[in-house]
C-alpha positions in Angstrom: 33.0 31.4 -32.2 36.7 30.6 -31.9 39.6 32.1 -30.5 42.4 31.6 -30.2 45.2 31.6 -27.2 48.5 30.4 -26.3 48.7 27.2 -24.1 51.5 26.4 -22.4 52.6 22.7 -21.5 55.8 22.6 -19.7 57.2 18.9 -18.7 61.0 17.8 -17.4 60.8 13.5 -17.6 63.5 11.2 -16.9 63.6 7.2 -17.9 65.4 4.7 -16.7 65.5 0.6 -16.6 67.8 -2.1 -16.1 67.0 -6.1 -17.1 69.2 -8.8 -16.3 68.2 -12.4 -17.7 70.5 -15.1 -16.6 70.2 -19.0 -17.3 69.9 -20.7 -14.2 69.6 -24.2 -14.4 70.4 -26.2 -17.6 68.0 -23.8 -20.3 65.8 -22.7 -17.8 66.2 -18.9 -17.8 64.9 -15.7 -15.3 64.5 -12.6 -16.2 64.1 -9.7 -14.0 64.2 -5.9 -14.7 63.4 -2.8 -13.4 61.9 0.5 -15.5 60.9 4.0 -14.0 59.5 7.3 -15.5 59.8 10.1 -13.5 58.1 13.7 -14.7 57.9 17.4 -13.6 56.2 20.1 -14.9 52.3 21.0 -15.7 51.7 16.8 -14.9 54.3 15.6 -12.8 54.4 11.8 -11.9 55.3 9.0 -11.0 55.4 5.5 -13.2 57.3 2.0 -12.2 57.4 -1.0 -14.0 59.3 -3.5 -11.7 59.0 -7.2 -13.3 60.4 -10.7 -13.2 59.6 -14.2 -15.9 60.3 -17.5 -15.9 61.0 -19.7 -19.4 61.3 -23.1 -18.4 62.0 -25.7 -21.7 59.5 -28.4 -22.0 60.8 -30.1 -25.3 62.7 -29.1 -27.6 60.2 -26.9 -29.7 57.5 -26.3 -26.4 58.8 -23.8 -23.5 56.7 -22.6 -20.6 56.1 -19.2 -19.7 55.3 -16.8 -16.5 55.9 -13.6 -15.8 55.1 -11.2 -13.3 54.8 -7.3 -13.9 53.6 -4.3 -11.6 52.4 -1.1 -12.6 52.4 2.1 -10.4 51.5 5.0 -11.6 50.9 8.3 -9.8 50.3 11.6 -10.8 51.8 13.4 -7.7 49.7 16.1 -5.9 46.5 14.6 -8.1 44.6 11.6 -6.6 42.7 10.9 -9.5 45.3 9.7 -11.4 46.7 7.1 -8.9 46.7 3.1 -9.1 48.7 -0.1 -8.8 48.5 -3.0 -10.4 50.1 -6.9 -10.8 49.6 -8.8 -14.0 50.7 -12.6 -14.1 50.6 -14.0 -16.9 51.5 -18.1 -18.0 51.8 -19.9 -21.1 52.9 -22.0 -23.6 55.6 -21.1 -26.2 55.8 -22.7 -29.5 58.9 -22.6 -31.6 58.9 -23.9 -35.1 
């Protein structure tokens, strides 16, 4: 049988990020940003994306890649929800 009820979700989040990508040496260019999610309410966490990449020209249609990224997310006063990660990641870039 089905009823039926009111649920309430209540949540107060706030982004923010910043990226700056500058060109270093001849086209060789580094990126690095910065992106946060902060929530309160029924849920409330935690969420941080700092990050930095490299593109470094090989040729003039070939570039290579890398880039470095961390996750952290945390759901505060819950431990279940918790964890922290790093991702690199390299490759070639093809432009045609």
């Amino acid at each position: 049988m089905f009823t039926s009820d009111r649920s309430l979700y209540v949540e107060d989040s706030h982004y923010g990020g910043v990226s700056l990508d500058v060109a270093v040496v001849r086209d060789v260019r580094v990126t690095l940003g910065y992106r946060v999610l902060s929530a309160t309410g029924n849920r409330p966490l935690n969420y941080h994306q700092p990050y930095a990449g490299m593109v470094i020209p090989l040729n003039r249609r070939v570039a290579w890649t890398t880039e470095w990224r961390y996750y952290g997310y945390n759901e505060r006063g819950q431990s279940l929800q918790d964890f922290h990660n790093h991702l690199i990641t390299a490759g070639l870039r093809f432009s045609y």
